[in-house]
N, CA, C and O atoms as CSV, one atom per row, in Angstrom:
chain,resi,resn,atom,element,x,y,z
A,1,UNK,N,N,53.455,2.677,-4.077
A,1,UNK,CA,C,52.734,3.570,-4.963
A,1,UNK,C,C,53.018,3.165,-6.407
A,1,UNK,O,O,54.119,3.126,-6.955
A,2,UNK,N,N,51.862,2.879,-6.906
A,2,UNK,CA,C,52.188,2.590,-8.557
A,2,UNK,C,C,51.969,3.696,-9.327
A,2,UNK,O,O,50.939,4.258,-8.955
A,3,UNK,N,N,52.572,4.323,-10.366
A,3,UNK,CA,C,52.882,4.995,-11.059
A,3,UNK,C,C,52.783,4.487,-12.989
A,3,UNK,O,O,53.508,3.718,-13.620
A,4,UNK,N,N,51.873,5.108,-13.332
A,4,UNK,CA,C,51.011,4.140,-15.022
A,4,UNK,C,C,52.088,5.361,-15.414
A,4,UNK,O,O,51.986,6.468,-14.885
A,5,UNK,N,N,53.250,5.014,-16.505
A,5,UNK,CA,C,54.273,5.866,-16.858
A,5,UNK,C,C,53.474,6.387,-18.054
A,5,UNK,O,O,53.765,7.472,-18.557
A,6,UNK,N,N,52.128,5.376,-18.676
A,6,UNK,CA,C,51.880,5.843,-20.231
A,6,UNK,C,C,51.143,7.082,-19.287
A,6,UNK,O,O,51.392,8.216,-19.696
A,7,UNK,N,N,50.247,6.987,-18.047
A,7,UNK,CA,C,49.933,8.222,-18.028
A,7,UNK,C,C,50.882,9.809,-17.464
A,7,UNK,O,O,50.645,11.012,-17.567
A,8,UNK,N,N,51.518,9.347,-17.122
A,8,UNK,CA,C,52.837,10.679,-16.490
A,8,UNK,C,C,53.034,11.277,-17.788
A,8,UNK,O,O,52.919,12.500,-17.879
A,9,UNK,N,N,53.469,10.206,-19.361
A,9,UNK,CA,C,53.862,10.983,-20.111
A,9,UNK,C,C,52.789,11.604,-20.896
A,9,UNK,O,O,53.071,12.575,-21.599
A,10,UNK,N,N,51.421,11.089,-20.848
A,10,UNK,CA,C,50.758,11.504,-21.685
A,10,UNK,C,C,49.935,13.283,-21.023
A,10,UNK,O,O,49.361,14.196,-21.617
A,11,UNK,N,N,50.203,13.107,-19.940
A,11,UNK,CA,C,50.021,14.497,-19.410
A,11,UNK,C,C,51.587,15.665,-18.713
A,11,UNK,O,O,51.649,16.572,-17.883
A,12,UNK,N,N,52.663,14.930,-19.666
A,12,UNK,CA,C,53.334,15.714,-19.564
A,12,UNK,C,C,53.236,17.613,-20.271
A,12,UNK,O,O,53.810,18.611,-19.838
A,13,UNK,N,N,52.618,17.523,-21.038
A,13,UNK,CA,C,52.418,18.866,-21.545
A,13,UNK,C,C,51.393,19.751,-20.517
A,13,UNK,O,O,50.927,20.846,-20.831
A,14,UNK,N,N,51.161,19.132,-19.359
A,14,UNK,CA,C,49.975,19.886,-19.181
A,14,UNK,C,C,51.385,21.034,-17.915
A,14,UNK,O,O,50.966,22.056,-17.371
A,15,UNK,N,N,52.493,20.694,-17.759
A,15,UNK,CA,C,53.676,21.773,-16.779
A,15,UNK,C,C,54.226,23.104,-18.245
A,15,UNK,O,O,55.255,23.768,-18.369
A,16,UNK,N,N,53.316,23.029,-18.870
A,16,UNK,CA,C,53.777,24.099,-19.864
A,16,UNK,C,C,53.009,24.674,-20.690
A,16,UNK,O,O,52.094,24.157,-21.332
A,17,UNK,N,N,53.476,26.119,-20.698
A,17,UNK,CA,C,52.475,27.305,-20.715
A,17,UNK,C,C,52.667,28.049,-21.982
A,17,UNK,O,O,53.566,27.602,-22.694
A,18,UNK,N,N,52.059,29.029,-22.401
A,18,UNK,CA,C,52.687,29.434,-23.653
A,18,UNK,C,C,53.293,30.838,-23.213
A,18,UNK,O,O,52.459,31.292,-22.430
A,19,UNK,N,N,54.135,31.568,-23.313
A,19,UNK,CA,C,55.045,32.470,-23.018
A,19,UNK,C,C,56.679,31.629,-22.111
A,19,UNK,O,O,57.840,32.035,-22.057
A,20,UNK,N,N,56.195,30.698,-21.685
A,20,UNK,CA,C,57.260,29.575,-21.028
A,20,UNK,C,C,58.231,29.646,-21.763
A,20,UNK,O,O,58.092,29.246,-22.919
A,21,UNK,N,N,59.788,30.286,-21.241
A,21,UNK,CA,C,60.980,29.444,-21.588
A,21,UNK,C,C,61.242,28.809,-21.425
A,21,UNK,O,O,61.484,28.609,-20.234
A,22,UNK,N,N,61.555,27.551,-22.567
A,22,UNK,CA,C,62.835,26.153,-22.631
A,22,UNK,C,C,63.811,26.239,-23.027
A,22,UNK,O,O,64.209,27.325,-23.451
A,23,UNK,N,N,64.585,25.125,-23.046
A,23,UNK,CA,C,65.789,24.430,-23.551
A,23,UNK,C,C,65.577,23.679,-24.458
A,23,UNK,O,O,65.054,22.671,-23.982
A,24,UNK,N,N,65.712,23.580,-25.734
A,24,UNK,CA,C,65.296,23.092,-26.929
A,24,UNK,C,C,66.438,22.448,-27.646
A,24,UNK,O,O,67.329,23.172,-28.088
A,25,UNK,N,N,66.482,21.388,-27.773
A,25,UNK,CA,C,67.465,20.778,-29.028
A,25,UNK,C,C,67.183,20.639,-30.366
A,25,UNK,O,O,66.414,19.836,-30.895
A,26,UNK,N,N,68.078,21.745,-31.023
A,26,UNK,CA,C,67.396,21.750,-31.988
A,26,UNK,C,C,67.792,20.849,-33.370
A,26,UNK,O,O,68.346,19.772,-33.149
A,27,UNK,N,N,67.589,21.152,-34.510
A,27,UNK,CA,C,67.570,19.853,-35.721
A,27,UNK,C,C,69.354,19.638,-35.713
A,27,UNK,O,O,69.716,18.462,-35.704
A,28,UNK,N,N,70.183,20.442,-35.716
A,28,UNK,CA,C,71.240,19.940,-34.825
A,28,UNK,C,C,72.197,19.616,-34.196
A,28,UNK,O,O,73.424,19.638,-34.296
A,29,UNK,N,N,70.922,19.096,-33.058
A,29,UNK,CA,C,71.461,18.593,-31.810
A,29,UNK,C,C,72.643,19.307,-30.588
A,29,UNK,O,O,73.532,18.867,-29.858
A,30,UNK,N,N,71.854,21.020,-30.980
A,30,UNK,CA,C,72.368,21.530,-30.393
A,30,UNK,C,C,71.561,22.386,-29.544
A,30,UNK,O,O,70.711,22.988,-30.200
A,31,UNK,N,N,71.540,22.748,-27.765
A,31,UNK,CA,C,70.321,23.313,-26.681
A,31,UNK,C,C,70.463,24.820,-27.421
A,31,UNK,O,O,71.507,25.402,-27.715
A,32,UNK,N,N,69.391,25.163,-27.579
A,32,UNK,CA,C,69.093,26.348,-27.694
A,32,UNK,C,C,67.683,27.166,-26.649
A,32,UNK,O,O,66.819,26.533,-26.042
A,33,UNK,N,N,67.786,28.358,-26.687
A,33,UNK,CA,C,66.592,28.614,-25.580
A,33,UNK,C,C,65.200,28.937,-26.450
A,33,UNK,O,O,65.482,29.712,-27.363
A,34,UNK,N,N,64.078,28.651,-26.444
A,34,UNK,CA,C,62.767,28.752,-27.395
A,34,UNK,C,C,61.905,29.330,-25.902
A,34,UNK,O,O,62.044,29.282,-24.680
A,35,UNK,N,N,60.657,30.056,-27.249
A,35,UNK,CA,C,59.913,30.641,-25.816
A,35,UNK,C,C,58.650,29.231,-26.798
A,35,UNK,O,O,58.788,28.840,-27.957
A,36,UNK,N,N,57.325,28.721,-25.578
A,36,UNK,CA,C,56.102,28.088,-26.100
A,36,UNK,C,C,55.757,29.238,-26.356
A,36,UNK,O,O,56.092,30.297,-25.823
A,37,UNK,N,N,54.783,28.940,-27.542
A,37,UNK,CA,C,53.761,30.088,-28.237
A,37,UNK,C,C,52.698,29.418,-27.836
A,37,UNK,O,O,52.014,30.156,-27.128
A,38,UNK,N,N,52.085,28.031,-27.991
A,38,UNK,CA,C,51.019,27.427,-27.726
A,38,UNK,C,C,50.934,26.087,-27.530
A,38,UNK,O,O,51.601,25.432,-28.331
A,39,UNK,N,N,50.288,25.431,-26.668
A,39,UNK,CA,C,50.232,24.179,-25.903
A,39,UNK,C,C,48.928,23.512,-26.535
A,39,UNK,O,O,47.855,24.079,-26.327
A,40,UNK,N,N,48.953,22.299,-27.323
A,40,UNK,CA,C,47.430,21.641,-27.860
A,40,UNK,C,C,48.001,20.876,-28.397
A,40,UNK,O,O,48.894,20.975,-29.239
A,41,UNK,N,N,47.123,19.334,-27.565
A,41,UNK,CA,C,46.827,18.052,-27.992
A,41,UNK,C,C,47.862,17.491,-27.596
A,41,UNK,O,O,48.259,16.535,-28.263
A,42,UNK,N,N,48.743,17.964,-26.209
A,42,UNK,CA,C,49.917,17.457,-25.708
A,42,UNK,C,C,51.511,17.687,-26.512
A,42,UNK,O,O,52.612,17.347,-26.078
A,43,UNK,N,N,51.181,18.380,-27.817
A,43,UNK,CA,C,52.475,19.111,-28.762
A,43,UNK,C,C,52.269,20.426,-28.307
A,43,UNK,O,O,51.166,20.878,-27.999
A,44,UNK,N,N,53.744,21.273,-28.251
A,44,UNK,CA,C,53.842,22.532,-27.912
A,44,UNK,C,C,54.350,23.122,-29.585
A,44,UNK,O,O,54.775,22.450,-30.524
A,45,UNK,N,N,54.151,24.359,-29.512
A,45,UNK,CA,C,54.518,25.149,-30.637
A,45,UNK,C,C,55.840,26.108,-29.659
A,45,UNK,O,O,55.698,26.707,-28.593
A,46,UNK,N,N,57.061,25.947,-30.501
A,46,UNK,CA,C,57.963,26.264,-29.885
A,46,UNK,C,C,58.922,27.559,-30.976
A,46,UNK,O,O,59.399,27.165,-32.040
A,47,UNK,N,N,59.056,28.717,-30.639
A,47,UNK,CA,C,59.642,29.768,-31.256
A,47,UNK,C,C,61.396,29.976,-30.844
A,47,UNK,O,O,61.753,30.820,-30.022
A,48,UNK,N,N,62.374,29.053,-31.572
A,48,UNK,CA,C,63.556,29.378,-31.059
A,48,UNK,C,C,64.213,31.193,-30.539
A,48,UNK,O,O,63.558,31.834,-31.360
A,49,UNK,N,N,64.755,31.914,-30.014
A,49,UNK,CA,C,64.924,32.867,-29.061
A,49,UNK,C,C,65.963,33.413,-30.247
A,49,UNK,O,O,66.617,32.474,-30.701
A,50,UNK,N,N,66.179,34.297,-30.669
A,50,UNK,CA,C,66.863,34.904,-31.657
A,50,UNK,C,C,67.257,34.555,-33.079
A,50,UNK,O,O,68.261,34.995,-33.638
A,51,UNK,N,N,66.075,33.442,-33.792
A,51,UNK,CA,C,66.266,32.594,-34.703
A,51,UNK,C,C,64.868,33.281,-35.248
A,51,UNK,O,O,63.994,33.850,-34.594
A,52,UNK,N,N,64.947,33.052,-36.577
A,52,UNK,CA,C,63.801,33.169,-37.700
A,52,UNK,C,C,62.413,32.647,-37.082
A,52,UNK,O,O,62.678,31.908,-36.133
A,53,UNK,N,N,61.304,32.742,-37.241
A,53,UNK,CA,C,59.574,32.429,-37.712
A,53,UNK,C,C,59.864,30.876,-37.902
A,53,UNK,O,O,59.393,29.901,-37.316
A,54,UNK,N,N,60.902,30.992,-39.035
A,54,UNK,CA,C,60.442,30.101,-40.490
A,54,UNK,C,C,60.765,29.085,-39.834
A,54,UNK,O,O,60.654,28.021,-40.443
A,55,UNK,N,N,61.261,29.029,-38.418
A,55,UNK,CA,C,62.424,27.933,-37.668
A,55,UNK,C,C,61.387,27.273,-36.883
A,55,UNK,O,O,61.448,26.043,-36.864
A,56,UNK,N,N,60.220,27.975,-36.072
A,56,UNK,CA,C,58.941,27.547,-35.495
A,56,UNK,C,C,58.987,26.335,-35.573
A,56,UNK,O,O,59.384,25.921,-36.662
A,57,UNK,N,N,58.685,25.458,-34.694
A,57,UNK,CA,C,58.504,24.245,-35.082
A,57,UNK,C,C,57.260,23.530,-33.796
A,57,UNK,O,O,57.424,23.945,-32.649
A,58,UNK,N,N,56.186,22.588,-34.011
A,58,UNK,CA,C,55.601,21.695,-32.670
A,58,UNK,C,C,56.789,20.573,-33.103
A,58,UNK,O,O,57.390,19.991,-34.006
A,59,UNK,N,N,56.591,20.790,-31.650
A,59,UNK,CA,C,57.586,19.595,-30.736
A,59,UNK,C,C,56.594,18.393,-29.935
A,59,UNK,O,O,55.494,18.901,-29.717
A,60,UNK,N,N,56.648,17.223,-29.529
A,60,UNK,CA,C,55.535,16.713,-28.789
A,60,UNK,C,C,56.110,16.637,-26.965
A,60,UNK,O,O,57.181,16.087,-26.706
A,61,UNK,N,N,55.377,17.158,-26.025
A,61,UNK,CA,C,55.563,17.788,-24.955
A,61,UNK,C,C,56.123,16.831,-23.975
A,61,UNK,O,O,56.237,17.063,-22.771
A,62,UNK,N,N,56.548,15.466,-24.726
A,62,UNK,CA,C,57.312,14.832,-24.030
A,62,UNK,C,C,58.300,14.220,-24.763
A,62,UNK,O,O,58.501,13.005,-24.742
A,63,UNK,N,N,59.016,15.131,-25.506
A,63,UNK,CA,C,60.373,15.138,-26.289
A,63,UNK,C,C,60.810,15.196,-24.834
A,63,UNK,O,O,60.457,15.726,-23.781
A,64,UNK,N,N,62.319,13.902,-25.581
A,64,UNK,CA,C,63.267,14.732,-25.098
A,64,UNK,C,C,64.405,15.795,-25.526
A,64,UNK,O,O,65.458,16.089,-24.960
A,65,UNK,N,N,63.822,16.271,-26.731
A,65,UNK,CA,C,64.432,17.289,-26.963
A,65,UNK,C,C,64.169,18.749,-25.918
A,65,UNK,O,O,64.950,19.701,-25.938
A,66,UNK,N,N,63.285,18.710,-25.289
A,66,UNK,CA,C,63.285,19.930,-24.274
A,66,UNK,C,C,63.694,19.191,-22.508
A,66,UNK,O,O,63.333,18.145,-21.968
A,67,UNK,N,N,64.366,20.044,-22.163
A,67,UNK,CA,C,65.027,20.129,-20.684
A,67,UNK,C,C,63.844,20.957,-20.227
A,67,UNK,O,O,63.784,21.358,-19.065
């Protein structure tokens, strides 16, 4: 079975939803938990979990900054 890796990653955003909790590494380099707010163009919009607005950040949905 061959497996095109540019395509696995380029539809990696499509296993994530917006209300979805992650594991987020954040600027740093430390896991924190974020909920998705919104999924488009394969970047997620990610709201860290007891942290400021202003902290919001898109991430691209095949970081490996998210577990």
């Amino acid at each position: 079975m061959n497996i095109n890796l540019e395509e696995k990653y380029n539809d990696a955003w499509r296993r994530f939803f917006p209300g979805q909790l992650v594991d987020v590494k954040d600027t740093v380099d430390k896991w924190s938990e974020a909920e998705i707010l919104e999924v488009e163009d394969g970047r997620l919009l990610i709201s860290y979990c007891y942290w400021q607005k202003k902290w919001d950040e898109w991430i691209d949905a095949d970081s490996d900054r998210i577990a």
